[in-house]
C-alpha positions as CSV (number, residue, x, y, z in Angstrom):
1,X,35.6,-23.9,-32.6
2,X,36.5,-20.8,-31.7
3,X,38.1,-19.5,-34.4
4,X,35.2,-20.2,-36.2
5,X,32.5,-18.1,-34.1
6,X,32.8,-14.9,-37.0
7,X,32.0,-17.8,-39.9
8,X,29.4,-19.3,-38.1
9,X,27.5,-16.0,-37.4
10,X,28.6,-15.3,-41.3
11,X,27.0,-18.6,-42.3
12,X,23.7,-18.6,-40.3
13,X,23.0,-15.1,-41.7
14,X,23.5,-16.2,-45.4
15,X,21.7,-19.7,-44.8
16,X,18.9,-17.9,-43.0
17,X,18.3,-16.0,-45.7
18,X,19.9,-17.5,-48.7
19,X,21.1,-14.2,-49.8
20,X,24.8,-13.1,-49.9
21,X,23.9,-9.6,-50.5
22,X,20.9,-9.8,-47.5
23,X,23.6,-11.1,-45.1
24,X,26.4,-8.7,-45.7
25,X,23.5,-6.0,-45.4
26,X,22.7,-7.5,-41.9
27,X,26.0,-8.0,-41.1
28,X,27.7,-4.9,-42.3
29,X,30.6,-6.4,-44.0
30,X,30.8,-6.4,-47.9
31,X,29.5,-9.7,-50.0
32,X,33.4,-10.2,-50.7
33,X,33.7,-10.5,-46.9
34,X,30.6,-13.1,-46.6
35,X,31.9,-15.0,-49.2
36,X,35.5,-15.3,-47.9
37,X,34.4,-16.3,-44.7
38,X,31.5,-19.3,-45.8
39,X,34.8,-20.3,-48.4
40,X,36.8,-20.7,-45.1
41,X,34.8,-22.9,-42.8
42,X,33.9,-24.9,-45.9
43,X,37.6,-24.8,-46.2
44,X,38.0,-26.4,-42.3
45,X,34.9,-28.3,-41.9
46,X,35.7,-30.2,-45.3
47,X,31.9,-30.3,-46.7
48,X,30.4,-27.8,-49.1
49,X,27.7,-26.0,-47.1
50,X,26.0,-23.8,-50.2
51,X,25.3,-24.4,-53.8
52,X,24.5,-21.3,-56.2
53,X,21.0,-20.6,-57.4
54,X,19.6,-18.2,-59.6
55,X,17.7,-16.0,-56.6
56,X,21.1,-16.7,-54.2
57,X,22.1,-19.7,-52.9
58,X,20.7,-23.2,-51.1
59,X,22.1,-25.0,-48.5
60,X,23.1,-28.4,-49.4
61,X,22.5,-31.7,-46.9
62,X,25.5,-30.9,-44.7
63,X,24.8,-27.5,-44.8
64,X,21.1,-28.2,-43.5
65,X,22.3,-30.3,-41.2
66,X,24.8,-27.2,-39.8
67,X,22.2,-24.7,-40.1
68,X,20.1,-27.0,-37.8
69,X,22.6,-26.8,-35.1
70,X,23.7,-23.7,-35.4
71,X,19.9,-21.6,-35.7
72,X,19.4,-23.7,-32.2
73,X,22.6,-22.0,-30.7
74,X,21.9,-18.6,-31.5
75,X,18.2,-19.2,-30.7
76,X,19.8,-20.0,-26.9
77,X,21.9,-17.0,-27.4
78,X,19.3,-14.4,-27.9
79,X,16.7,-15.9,-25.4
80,X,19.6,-16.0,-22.6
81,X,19.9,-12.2,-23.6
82,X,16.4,-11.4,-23.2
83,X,16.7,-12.9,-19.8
84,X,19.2,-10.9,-18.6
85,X,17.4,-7.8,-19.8
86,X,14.7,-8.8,-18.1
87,X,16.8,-9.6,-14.8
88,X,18.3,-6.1,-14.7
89,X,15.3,-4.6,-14.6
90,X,14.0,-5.9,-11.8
91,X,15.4,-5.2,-8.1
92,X,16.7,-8.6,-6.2
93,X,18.2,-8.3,-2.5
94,X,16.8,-8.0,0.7
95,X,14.9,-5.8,2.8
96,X,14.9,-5.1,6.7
97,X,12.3,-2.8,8.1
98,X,11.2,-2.4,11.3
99,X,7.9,-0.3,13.2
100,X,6.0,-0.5,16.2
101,X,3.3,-3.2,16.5
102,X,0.8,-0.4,16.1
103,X,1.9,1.4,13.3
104,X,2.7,-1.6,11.4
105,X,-0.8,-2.8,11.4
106,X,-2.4,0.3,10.7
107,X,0.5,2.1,8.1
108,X,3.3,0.1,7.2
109,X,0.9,-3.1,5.8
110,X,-0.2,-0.5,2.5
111,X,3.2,0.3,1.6
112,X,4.8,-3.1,2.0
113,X,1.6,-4.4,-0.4
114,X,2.5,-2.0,-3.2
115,X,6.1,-2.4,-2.9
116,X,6.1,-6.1,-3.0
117,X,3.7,-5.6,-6.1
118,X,6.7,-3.2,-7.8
119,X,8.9,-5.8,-6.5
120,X,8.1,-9.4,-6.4
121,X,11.3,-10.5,-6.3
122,X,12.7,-8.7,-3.7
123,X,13.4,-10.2,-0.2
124,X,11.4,-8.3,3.0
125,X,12.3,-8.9,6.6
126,X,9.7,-7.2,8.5
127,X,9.9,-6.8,12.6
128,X,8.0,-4.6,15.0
129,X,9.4,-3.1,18.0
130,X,9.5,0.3,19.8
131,X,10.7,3.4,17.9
132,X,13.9,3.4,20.4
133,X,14.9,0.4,19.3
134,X,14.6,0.5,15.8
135,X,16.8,4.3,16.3
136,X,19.7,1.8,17.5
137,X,18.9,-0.9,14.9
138,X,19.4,1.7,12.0
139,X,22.6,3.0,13.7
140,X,24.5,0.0,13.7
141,X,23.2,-1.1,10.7
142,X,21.3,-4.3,11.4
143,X,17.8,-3.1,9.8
144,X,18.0,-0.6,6.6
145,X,15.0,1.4,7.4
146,X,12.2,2.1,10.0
147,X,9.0,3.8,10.1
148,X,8.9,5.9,13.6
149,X,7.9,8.6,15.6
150,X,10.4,11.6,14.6
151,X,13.2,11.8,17.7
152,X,13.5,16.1,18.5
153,X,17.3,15.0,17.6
154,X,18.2,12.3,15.4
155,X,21.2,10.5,15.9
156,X,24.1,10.5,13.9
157,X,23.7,9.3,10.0
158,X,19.7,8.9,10.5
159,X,17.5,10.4,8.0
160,X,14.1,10.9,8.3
161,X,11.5,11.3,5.5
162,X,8.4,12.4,7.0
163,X,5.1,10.9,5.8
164,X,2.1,11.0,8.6
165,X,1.1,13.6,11.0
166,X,-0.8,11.6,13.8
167,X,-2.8,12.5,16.8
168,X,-2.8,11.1,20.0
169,X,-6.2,10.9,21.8
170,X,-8.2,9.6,24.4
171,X,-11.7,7.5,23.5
172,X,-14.5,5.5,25.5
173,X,-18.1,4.3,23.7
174,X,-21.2,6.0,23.9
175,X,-22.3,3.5,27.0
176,X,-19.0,4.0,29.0
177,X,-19.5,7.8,28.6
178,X,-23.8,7.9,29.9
179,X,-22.3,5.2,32.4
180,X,-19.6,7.8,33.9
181,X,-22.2,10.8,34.0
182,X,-24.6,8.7,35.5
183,X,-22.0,7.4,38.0
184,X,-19.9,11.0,38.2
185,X,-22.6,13.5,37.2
186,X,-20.9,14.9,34.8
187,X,-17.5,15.7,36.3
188,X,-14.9,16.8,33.7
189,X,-12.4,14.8,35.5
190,X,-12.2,11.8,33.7
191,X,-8.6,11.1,34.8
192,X,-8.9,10.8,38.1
193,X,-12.8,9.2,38.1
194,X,-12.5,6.9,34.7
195,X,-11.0,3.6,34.0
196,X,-7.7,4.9,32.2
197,X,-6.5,2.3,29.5
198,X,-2.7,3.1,28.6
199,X,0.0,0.9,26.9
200,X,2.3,-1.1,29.0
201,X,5.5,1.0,29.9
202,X,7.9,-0.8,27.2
203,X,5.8,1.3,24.6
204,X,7.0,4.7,23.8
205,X,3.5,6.1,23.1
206,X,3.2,4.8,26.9
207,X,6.2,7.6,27.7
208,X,4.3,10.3,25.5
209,X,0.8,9.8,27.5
210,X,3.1,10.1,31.0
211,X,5.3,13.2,29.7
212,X,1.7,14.9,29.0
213,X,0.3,13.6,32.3
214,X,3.2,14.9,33.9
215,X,3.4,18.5,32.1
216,X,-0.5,18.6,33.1
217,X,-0.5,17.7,36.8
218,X,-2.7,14.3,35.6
219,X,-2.6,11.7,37.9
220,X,-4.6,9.1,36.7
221,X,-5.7,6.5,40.0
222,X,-7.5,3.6,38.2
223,X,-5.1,2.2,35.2
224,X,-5.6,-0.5,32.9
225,X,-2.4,-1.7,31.0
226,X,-2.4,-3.4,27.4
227,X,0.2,-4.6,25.3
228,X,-1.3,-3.3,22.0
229,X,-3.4,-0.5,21.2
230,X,-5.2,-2.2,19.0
231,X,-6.3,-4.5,22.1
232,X,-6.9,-1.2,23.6
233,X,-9.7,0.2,20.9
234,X,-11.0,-3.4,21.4
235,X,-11.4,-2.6,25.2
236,X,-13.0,1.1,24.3
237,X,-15.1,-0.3,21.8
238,X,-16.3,-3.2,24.3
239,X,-17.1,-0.4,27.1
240,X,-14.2,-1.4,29.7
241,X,-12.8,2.5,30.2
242,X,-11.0,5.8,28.3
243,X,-8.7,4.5,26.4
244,X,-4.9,6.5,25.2
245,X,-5.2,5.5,21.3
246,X,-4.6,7.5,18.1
247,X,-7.4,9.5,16.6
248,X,-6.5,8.8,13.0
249,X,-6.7,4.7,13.8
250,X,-10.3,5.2,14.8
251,X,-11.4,7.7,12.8
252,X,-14.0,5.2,11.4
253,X,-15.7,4.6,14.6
254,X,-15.7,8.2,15.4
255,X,-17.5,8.8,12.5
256,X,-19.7,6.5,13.2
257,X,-20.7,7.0,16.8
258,X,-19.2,3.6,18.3
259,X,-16.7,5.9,20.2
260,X,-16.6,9.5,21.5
261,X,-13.3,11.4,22.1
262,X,-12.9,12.6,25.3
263,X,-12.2,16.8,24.5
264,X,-8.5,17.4,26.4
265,X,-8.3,20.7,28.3
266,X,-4.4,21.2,26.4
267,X,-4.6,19.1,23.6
268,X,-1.3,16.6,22.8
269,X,1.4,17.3,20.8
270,X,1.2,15.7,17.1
271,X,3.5,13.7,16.5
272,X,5.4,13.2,12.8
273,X,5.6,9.8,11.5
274,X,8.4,9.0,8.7
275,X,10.6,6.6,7.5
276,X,14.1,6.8,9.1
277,X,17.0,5.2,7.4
278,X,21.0,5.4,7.9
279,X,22.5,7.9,5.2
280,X,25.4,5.6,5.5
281,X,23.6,2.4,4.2
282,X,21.4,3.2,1.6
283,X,21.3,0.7,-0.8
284,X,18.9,0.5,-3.9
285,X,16.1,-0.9,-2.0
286,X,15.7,1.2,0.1
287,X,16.1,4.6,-2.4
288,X,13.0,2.7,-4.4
289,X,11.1,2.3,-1.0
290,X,11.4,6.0,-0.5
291,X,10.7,6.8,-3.6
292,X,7.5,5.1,-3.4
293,X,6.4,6.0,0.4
294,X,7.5,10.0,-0.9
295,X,4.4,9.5,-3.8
């Protein structure tokens, strides 16, 4: 058969359109050419596949009965290339990203819902843990990128495409704040008099809120400890204390009066949130991830 692969692809074009002339058009090979080659698997297959007309020619029953076979063979043919047109456009593999509990929840969910929009196909592993962690995950290449606070020095390899500036803040609701004037009359030192909500010490925004406390000569005396911060707003919202959260994650209840920011004699440092990734390991993925979060 396969020395007949040319005369078959010679053949289907003729019987297709019963036209010597059409098919060496199509073909690009002269009608002495189409002819030779029909001649030569008529030759092999021992049937006569064509009889002349006065518009061309028509096929007779055995060349039907070809045609029929061969038409469904290159039909296969072209619809198995369309698929693999299709399937190089379209990214396959797998994904590994990583954030804190926090950030994931509040930043991370929008650009994993318009990636995996762009991407159906594409395999997503997504964890949460602290930024310190996800630093060494990147390095030794178990995750292929983060979203994290911006280290003052990266280690080795890691990039870092910034693509937030957050700020961190302390809240209470409008109750807790009458209750602690009533109760405090109006002392300015909510520190040491308040209910101070903070994360638990395995967060890093945790080390972030002591580093300022520390820099300030804070030393807060009654401290409630969460393991989210979202748990924390919930707290602030319900009227249990000041909590440590970010302004930018409860921005809507600001604006709305459910919670009042407690004003910060030296305010805190903003921090940059970006994507970090190891320059070493930077596969396709994770280029069209950036690409997207860098919109």
């Amino acid at each position: 058969m396969i020395q007949h692969l040319n005369n078959y692809k010679v053949f289907y074009e003729v019987a297709k359109y019963e036209n010597l002339s059409h098919a060496s058009k199509i073909l690009f090979i002269s009608q002495p050419a189409v002819s030779k080659s029909i001649n030569i698997l008529e030759k092999d297959l021992g049937v006569k596949l064509f009889t002349r007309s006065v518009k061309g020619v028509d096929l007779t029953n055995e060349g039907k009965l070809l045609f029929e076979h061969i038409q469904a063979a290159f039909n296969q043919i072209d619809d198995a290339e369309k698929k693999l047109s299709t399937f190089s456009s379209i990214a396959f593999g797998h994904l590994r990203i990583s954030s804190t509990q926090t950030m994931c929840s509040h930043l991370l969910i929008s650009y994993i819902s318009e990636y995996t929009k762009l991407y159906p196909n594409m395999r997503l592993s997504v964890n949460t843990m602290p930024t310190s962690k996800s630093y060494e995950k990147l390095e030794n290449k178990s995750i292929d990128l983060a979203l994290v606070n911006k280290q003052e020095i990266l280690p080795k390899n890691i990039e870092f495409l910034q693509v937030y500036t957050l700020h961190d803040c302390f809240v209470c609701s409008r109750d807790y704040f009458d209750y602690y004037n009533h109760v405090f009359n109006y002392s300015s030192d909510y520190f040491t008099n308040g209910n101070i909500m903070l994360l638990d010490k395995y967060h890093d925004t945790r080390t972030i809120v002591d580093n300022y406390f520390s820099k300030n000569n804070i030393f807060p005396t009654q401290i409630l400890e969460a393991s989210s911060m979202d748990l924390i707003i919930e707290f602030a919202k319900a009227s249990v204390g000041i909590g440590s959260v970010i302004r930018e994650f409860v921005q809507e209840e600001l604006d709305k009066g459910e919670l009042i920011e407690i004003k910060l004699k030296n305010q805190m440092e903003k921090r940059k949130i970006g994507f970090a990734y190891n320059k070493s390991n930077k596969p396709k993925a994770v280029i069209d991830f950036l690409k997207l979060a860098n919109k």
